[in-house]
C-alpha positions in Angstrom: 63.6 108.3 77.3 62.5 104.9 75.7 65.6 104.3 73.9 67.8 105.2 77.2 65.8 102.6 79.3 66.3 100.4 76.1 69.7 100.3 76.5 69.9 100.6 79.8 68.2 97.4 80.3 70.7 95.8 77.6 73.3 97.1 79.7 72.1 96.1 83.2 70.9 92.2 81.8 74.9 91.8 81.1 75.8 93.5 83.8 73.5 90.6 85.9 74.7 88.0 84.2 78.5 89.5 85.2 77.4 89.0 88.8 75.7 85.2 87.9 79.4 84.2 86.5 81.9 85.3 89.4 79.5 83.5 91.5 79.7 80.4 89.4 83.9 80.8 88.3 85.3 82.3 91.5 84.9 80.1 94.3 86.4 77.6 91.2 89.5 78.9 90.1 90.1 80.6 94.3 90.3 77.3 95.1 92.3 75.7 92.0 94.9 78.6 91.5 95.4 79.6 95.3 95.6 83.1 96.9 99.2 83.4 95.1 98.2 82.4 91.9 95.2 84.5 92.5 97.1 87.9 93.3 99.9 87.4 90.6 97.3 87.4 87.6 95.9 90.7 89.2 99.4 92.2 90.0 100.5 91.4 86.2 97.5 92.4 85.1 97.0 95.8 86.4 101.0 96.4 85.1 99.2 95.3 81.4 96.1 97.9 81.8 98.4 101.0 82.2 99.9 100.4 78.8 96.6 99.6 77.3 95.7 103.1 79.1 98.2 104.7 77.9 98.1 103.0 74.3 94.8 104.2 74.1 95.1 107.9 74.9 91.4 108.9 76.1 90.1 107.4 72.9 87.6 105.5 74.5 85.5 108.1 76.2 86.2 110.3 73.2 85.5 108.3 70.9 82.3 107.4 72.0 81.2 111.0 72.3 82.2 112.3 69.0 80.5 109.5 67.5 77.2 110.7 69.4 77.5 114.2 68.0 77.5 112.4 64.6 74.5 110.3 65.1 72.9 111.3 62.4 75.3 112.1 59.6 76.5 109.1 58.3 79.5 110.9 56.0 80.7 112.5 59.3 80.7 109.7 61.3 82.4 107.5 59.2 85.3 109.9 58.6 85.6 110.3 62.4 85.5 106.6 62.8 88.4 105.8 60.5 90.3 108.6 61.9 89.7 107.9 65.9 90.6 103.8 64.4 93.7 104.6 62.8 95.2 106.7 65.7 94.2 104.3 68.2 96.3 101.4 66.4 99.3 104.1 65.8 99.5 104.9 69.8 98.9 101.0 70.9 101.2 100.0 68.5 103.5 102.3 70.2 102.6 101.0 73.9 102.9 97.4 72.2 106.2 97.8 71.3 107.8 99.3 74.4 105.4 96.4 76.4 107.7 93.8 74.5 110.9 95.4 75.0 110.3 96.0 79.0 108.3 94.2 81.5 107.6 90.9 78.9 111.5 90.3 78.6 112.6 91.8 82.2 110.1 90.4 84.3 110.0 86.8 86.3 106.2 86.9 85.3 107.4 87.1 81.5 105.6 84.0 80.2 102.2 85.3 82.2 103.2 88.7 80.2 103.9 87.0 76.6 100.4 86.1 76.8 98.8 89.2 77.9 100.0 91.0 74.8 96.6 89.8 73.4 95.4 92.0 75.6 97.2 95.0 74.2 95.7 93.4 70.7 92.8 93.4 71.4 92.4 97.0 72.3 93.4 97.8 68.7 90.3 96.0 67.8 87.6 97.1 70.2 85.1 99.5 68.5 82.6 99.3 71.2 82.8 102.7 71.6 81.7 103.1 68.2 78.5 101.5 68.7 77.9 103.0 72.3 78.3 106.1 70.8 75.6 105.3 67.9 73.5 103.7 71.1 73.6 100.6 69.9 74.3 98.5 72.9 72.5 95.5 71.9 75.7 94.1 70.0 78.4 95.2 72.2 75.9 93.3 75.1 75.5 90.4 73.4 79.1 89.9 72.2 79.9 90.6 75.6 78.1 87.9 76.6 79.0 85.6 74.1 82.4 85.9 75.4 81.9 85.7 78.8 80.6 82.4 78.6 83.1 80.7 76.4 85.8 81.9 78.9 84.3 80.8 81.8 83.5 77.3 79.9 87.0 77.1 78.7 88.4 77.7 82.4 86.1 75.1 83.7 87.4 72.7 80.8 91.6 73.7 81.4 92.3 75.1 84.4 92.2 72.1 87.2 95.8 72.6 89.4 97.6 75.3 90.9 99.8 74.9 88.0 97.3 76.1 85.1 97.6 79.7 86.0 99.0 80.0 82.2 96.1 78.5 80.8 93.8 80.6 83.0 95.6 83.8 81.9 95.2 82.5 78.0 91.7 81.9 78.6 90.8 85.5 79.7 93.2 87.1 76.6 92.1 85.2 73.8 88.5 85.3 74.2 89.0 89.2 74.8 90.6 89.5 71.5 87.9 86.8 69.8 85.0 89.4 71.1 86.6 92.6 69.8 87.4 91.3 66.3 83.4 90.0 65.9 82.1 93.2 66.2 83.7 94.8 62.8 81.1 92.2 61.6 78.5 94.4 62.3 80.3 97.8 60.8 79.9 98.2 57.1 76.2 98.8 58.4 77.1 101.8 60.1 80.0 103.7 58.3 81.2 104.6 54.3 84.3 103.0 52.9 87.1 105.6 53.0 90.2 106.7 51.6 92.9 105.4 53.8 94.4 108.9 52.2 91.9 111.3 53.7 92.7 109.8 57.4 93.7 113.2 59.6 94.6 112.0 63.2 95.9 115.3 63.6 92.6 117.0 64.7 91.9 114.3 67.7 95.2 114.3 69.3 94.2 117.4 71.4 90.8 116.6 72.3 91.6 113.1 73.0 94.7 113.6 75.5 92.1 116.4 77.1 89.8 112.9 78.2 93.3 111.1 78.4 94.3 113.1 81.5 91.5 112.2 84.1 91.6 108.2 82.7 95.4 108.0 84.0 94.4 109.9 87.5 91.3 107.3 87.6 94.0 104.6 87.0 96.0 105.6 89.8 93.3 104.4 92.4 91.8 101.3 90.2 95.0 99.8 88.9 97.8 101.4 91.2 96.0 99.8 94.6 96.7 96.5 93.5 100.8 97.6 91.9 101.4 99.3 94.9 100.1 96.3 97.4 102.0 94.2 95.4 105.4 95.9 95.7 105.6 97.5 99.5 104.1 94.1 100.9 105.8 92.1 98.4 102.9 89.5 99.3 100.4 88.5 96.3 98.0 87.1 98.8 97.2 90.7 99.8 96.6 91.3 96.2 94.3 88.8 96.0 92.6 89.7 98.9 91.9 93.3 97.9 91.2 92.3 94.4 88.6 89.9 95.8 86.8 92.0 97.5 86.8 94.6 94.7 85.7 91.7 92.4 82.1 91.5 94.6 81.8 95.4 95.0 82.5 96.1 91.3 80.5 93.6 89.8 77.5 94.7 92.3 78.3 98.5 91.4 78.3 97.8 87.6 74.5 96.9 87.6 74.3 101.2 88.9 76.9 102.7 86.8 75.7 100.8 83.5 72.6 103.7 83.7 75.9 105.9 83.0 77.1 104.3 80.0 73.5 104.6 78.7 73.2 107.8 79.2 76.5 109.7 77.9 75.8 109.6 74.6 72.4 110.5 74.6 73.0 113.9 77.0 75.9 114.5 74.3 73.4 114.3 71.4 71.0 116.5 73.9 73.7 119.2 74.6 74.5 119.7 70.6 70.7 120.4 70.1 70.6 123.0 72.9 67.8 120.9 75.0 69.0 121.6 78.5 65.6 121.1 80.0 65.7 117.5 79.1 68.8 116.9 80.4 68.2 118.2 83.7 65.1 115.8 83.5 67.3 112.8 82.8 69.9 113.9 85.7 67.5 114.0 88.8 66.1 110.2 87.6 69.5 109.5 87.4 70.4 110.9 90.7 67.5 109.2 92.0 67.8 105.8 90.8 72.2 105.9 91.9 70.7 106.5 95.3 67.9 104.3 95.7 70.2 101.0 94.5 73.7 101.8 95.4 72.8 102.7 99.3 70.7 99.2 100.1 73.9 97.8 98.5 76.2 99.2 100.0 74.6 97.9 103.1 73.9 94.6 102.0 77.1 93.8 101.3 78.3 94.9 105.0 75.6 92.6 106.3 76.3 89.6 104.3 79.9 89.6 103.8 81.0 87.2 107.7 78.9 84.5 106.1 79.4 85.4 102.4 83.1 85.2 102.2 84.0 81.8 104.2 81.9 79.4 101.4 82.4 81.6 98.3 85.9 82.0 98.4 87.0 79.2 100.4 89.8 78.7 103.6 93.0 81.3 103.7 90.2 84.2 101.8 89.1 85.2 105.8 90.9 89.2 105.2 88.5 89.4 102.5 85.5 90.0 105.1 87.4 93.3 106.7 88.1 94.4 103.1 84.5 94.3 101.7 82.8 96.0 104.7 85.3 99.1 104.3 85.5 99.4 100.4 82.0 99.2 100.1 81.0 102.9 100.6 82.6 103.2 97.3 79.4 102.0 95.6 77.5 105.2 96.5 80.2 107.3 95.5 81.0 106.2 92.5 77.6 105.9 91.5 77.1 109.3 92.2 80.5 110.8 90.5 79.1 108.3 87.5 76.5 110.9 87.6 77.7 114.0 87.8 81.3 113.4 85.9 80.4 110.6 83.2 76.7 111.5 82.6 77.1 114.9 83.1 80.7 116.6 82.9 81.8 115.0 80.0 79.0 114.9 77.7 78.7 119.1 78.2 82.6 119.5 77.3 83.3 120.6 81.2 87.0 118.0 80.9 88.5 120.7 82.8 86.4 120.2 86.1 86.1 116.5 85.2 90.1 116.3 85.3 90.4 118.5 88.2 88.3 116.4 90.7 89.8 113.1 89.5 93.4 114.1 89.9 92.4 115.9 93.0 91.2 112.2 94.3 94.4 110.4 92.9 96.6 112.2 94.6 95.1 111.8 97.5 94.6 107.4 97.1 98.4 108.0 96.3 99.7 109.4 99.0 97.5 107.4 101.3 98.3 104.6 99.6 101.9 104.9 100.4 101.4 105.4 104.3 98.4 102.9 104.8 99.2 99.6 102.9 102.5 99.8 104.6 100.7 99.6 107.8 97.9 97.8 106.8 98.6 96.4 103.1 95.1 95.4 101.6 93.2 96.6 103.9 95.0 100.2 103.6 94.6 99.8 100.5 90.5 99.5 101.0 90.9 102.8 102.7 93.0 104.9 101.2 89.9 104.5 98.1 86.9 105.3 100.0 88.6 108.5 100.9 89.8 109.7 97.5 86.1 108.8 96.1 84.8 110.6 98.4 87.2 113.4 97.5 86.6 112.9 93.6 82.6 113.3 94.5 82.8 115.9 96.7 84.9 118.4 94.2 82.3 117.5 91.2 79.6 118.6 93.5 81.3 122.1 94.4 81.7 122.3 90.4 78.1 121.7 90.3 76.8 123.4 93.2 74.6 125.6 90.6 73.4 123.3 88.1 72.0 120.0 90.6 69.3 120.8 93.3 71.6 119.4 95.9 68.8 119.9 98.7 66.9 117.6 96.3 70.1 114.7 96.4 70.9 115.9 100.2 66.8 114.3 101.2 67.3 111.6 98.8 70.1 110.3 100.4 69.2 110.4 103.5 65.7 109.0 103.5 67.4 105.8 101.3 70.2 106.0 103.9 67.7 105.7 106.7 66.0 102.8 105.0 69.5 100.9 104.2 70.2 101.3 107.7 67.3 99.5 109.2 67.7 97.2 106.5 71.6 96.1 107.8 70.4 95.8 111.2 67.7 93.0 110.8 70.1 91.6 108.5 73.1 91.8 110.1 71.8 90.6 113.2 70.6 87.5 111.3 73.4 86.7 109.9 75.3 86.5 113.3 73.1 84.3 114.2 73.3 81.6 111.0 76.3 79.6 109.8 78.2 80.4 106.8 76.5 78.5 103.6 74.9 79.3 100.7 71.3 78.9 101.7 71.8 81.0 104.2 73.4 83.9 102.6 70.2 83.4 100.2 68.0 84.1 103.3 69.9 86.6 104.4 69.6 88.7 101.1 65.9 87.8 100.6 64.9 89.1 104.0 67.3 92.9 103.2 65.7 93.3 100.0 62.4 92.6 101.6 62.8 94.7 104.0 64.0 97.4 101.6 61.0 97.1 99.6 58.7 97.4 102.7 60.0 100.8 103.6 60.0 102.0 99.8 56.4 100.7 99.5 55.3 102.6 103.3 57.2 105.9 102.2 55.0 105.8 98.9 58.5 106.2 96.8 57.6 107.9 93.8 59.7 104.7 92.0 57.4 102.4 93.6 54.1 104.2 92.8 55.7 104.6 89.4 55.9 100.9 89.2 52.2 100.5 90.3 50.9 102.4 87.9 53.0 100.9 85.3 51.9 97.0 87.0 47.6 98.5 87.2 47.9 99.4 83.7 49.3 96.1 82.1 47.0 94.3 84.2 43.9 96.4 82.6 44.9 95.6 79.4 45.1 91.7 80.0 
């Protein structure tokens, strides 16, 4: 358990610090670039992700979880490594080449294009999955945040007018690429040389384009939304105004689903050594701690968001208050599906069910998709992905109906949903009654979280009396 809270708390100090720089680089470039500006970058970059996607054929998730069976056989792991490396430059090599020959030479956005091929590159490079896999995310963390900072100084130092948005773009690509290629630094380390001879890609193909199938229904309602909004409004504003309001409610959620990407590979490494005890053990504090943060929030988010939104983003960003109040359920349930599918399905080689319940949810955010932005463009949009992650959680939970305690998630929830709930009344009441600035959004968020705390501490949650223990006994020792 140590080592998962180990790198869990790797995980969640760079996910913090990925809620710290939006706050710092987004009111920034909203103002520089524009709403326009704003939504093209996300429109021509979600059209870049599906051929990184598809370059990348499951790989990623696979990757990382054949390289936690192999934890401890170094010989294995290194032949799996070179293998899962050379396919993965094969296949994005492949999506590379048909990138060039398509949308970079037919598109008006071609120059914004040319430059996001170092995008494409730099998935050829990334081996972070190698190291989560070995559970080694102090590197990936702090090259991570190594990068994060040089892009966000380097935007600062180019990007001053509306006309910069090439720069901006440049900015995000090359420091992407710059982070993947310093983590081979670390490799020889980790894995044997090899014969470039002895490379069989063969024996993944299979397995991978098993994981491959759920990653393009996933992409569907995180990449499609903003495609789709883009081409039946034909307005980039509305891109930028859902993307906006995803950038809040996905930088908040990544602090909950981080527990996820600590956890895979070490219910993988569980599952090969038959202890199913322990894994149950690590699922209900999983379950636990997904409902005790993503619920307060959720509701947070709803309370804040009327004053939040007018001095973060700046004037003409006002449909970005509507759209973070309805997308923000989707904290709960994908912080719950993180659980189930990611930390759970996966690692125990149920792909089958996995795939099911994401294409199940896709199909829905489709189809919705196609009747609600037309009516409602981002803010359909907003809807049409609550509902399909609702659906995406619910069918994991039927799969699963005999292996959680769901009596024991049903009174979770709703004592923490109780809680939030009193919590977004004080605050939401508050903030009707303050003006829109910084300080007060502060305020605002101190008196939720005290409030939170107050009814966590009252109830005697078993988190908090965990804490107590943990606070009584360091204080004995000093």
């Amino acid at each position: 358990m140590n080592k998962v809270v180990k790198n869990y708390l790797y995980n969640a100090s760079y996910q913090i610090m990925l809620i710290v720089l939006p706050i710092i680089t987004t009111p920034y470039v909203s103002r520089v670039l524009g709403a326009n500006n704003v939504g093209t970058y996300s429109y021509t970059n979600s059209i870049t992700q599906y051929f990184i996607l598809f370059g990348c054929i499951g790989l990623n998730l696979y990757g990382q979880r054949e390289i936690a069976y192999y934890q401890n056989d170094k010989n294995k792991r290194s032949v799996t490594f070179f293998d899962l490396v050379s396919l993965r430059v094969l296949t994005l090599t492949i999506s590379l080449s048909i990138f060039c020959l398509t949308v970079m030479t037919h598109s008006r956005y071609s120059s914004i294009f040319m430059i996001q091929t170092l995008d494409i590159i730099a998935s050829m490079f990334d081996i972070s999955w190698f190291f989560q896999g070995m559970e080694d995310f102090k590197k990936t963390v702090l090259r991570n945040f190594l990068v994060r900072i040089l892009c966000v100084s380097l935007i600062f130092a180019f990007v001053k007018t509306s006309d910069d948005l090439l720069l901006y773009v440049l900015c995000y690509s090359g420091t992407l690429l710059l982070g993947n290629m310093s983590l081979w630094l670390y490799l020889p380390k980790y894995v044997n040389k090899s014969d470039i001879k002895k490379v069989n890609i063969k024996r993944h193909i299979k397995p991978a384009l098993t994981l491959f199938l759920p990653q393009i229904a996933i992409s569907i309602y995180t990449l499609l939304d903003k495609t789709m909004i883009g081409l039946i409004s034909n307005n980039n504003s509305e891109v930028a105004y859902y993307e906006q309001s995803q950038l809040i409610i996905k930088t908040v959620m990544t602090v909950i689903t981080s527990m996820g990407t600590a956890m895979m590979p070490r219910v993988a490494n569980l599952f090969i050594e038959n202890k199913g005890e322990e894994i149950k053990m690590y699922m209900r504090a999983s379950v636990k701690f997904v409902l005790m943060t993503s619920i307060p929030f959720m509701f947070g988010i709803m309370a804040i968001a009327q004053d939040f939104v007018p001095w973060f983003f700046g004037r003409g960003y006002e449909k970005v208050v509507p759209n973070m109040m309805i997308i923000a359920p989707i904290i709960i349930f994908i912080g719950m599906s993180n659980v189930t599918g990611t930390q759970y399905l996966l690692p125990l080689g149920r792909q089958k069910e996995f795939t099911i319940s994401v294409i199940g949810g896709s199909v829905l955010n489709f189809l919705l998709n196609i009747i609600l932005i037309y009516w409602f463009a981002s803010i359909g949009a907003a809807i049409a992905t609550v509902i399909a992650e609702c659906m995406v959680l619910m069918i994991q939970f039927y799969f699963l109906r005999n292996d959680f305690d769901l009596r024991y998630i049903t009174k979770q929830l709703l004592k923490y949903f109780f809680f939030g709930l009193v919590m977004f009344a004080v605050t939401y009441s508050i903030s009707c009654l303050l003006s829109s600035s910084i300080i007060n959004t502060f305020i605002e968020i101190m008196i939720g979280a005290v409030i939170y705390f107050i009814l966590l501490y009252v109830s005697k949650d078993e988190a908090i009396e965990l804490l107590k223990k943990k606070l009584l006994l360091f204080l004995r020792k000093q």
